[in-house]
N, CA, C and O of each residue as an XYZ file, in Angstrom:
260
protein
N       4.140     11.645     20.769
C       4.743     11.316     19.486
C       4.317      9.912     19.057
O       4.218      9.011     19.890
N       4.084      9.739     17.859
C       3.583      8.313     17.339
C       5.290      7.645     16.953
O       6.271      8.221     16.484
N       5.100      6.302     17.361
C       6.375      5.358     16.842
C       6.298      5.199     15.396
O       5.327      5.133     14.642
N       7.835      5.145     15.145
C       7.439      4.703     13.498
C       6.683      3.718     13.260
O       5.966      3.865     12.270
N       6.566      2.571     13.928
C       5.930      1.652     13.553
C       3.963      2.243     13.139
O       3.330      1.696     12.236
N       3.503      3.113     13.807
C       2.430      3.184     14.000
C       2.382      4.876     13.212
O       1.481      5.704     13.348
N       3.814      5.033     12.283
C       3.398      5.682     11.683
C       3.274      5.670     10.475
O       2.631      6.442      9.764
N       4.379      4.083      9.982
C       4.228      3.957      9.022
C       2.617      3.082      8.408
O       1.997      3.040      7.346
N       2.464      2.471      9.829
C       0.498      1.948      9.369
C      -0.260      3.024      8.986
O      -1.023      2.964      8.022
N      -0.082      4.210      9.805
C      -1.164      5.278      9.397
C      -1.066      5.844      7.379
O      -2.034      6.292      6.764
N      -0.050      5.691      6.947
C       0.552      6.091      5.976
C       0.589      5.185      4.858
O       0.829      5.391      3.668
N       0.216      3.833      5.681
C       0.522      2.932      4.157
C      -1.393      2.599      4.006
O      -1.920      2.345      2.923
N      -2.317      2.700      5.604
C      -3.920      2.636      5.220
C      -4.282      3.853      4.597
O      -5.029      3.795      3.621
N      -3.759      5.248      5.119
C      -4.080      6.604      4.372
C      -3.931      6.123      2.527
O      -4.967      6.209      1.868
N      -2.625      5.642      1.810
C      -2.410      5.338      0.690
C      -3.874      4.230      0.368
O      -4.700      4.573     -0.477
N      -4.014      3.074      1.057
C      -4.570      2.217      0.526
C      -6.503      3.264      0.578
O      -7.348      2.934     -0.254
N      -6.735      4.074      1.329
C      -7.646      4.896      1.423
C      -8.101      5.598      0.037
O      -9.149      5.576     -0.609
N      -6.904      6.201     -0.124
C      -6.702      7.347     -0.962
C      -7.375      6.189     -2.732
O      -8.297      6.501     -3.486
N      -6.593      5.116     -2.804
C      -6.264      4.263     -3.862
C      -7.930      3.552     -4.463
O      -8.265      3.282     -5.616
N      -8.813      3.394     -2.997
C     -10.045      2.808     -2.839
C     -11.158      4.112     -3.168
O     -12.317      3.889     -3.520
N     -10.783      5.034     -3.050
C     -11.754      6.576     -3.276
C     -11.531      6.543     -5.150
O     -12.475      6.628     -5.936
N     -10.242      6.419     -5.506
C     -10.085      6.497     -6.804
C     -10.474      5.636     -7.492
O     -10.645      5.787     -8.702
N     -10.691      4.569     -6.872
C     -11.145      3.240     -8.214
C     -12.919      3.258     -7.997
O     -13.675      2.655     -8.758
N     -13.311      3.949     -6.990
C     -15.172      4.196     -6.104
C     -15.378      5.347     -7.712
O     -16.050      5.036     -8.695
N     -14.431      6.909     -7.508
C     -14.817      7.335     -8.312
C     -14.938      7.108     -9.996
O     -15.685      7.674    -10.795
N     -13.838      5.985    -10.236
C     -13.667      5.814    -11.389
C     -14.486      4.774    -12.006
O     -14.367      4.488    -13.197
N     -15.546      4.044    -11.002
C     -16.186      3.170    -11.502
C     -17.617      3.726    -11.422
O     -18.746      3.273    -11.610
N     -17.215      4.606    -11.152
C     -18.878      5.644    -10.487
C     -18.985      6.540    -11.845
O     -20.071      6.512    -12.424
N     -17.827      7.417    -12.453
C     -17.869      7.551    -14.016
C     -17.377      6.828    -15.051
O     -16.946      7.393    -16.056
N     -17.387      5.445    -14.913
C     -17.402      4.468    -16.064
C     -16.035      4.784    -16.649
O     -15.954      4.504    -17.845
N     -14.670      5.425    -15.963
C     -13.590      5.815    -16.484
C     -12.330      4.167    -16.344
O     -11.723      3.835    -15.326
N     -12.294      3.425    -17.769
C     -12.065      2.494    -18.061
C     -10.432      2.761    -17.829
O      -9.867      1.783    -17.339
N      -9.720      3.717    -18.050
C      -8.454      4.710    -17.534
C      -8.097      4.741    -16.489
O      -7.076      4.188    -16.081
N      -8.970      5.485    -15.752
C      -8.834      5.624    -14.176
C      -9.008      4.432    -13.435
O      -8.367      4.213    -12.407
N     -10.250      3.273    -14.132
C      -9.922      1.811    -13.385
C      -8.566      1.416    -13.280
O      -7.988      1.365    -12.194
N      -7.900      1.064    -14.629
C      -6.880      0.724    -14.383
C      -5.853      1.321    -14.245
O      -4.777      0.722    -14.264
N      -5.923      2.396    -14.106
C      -4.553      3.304    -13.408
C      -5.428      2.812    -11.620
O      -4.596      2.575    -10.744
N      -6.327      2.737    -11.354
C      -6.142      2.943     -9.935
C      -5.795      1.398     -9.389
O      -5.064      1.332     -8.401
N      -6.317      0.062    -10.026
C      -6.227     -1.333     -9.856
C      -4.350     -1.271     -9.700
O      -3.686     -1.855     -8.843
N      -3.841     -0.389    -10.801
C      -2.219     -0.840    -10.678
C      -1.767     -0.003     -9.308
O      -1.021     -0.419     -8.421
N      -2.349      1.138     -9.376
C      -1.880      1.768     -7.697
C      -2.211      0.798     -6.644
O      -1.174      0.428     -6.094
N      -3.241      0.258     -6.166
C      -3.575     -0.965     -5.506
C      -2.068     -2.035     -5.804
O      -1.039     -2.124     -5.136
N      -2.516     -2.802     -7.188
C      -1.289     -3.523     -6.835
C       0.445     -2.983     -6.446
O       1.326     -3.819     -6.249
N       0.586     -2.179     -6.414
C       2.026     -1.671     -6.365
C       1.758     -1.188     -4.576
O       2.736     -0.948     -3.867
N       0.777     -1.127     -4.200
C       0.747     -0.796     -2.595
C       0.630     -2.096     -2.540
O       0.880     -2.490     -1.400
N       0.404     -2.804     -3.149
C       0.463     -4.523     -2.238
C       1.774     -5.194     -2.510
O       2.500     -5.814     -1.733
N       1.914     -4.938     -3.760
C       3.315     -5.305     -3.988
C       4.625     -4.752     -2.655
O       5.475     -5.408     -2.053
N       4.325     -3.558     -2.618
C       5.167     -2.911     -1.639
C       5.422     -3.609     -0.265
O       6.407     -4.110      0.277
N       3.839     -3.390      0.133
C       3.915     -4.361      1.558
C       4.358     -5.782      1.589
O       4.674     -6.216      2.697
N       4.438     -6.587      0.561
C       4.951     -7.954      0.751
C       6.419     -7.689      0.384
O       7.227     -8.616      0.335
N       6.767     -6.370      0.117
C       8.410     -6.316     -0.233
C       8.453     -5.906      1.320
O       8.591     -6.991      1.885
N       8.421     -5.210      2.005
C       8.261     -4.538      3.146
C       8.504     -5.893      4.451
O       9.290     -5.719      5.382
N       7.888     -6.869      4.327
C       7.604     -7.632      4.941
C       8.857     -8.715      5.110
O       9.369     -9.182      6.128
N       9.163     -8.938      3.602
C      10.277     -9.896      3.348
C      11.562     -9.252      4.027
O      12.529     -9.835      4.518
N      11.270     -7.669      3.903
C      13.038     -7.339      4.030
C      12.587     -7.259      5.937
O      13.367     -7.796      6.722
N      11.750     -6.799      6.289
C      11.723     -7.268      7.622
C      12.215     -8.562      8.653
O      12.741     -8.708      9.757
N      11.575     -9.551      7.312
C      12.304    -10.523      7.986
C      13.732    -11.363      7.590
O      14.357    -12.331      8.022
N      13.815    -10.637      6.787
C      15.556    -11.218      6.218
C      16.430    -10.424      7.263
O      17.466    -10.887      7.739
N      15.831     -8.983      7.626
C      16.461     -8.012      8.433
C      16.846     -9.102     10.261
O      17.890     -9.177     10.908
N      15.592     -9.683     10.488
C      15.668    -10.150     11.819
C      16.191    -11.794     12.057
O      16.364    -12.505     13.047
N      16.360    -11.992     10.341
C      17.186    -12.958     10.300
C      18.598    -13.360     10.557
O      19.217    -14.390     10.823
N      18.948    -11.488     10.269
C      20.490    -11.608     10.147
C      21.086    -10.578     11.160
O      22.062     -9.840     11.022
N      20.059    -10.761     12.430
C      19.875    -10.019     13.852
C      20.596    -11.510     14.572
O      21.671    -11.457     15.168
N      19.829    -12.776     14.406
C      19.967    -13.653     14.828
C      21.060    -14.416     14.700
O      21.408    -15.158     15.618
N      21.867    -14.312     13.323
C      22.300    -14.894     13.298
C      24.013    -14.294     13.292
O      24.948    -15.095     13.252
C-alpha cells in the first residue's frame, strides 16, 4: 500500500503532468485559449501547493503548542 504522503505526490505530479501536456499541445496549435486556460491550471496547482504547505505548517504549529 502507498502512504498518503506518497500518494498525494503521485497525484499532485500526475496533475502538474497532465497541465504541462496541455499548454505543449496548445502551443503546438497556436491555441491562444488553451494557453491561457492551461497557464491558469498551472497557477491554481501552484497556488494549491503553497496553500497545502502553509496549512501543514500552522497544523504542526498547533501540535506544538
Amino acid at each position: 500500500m502507498l502512504s498518503h504522503q506518497q500518494l498525494s505526490r503521485i497525484i499532485i505530479i500526475g496533475f502538474m503532468v497532465l497541465v504541462g501536456y496541455a499548454l505543449a499541445k496548445a502551443f503546438y496549435h497556436n491555441s491562444v485559449l488553451g494557453i491561457i486556460l492551461g497557464l491558469t491550471s498551472l497557477g491554481a496547482g501552484i497556488y494549491f501547493l503553497h496553500l497545502l504547505v502553509k496549512a501543514r505548517e500552522e497544523m504542526e504549529a498547533e501540535e506544538r503548542a
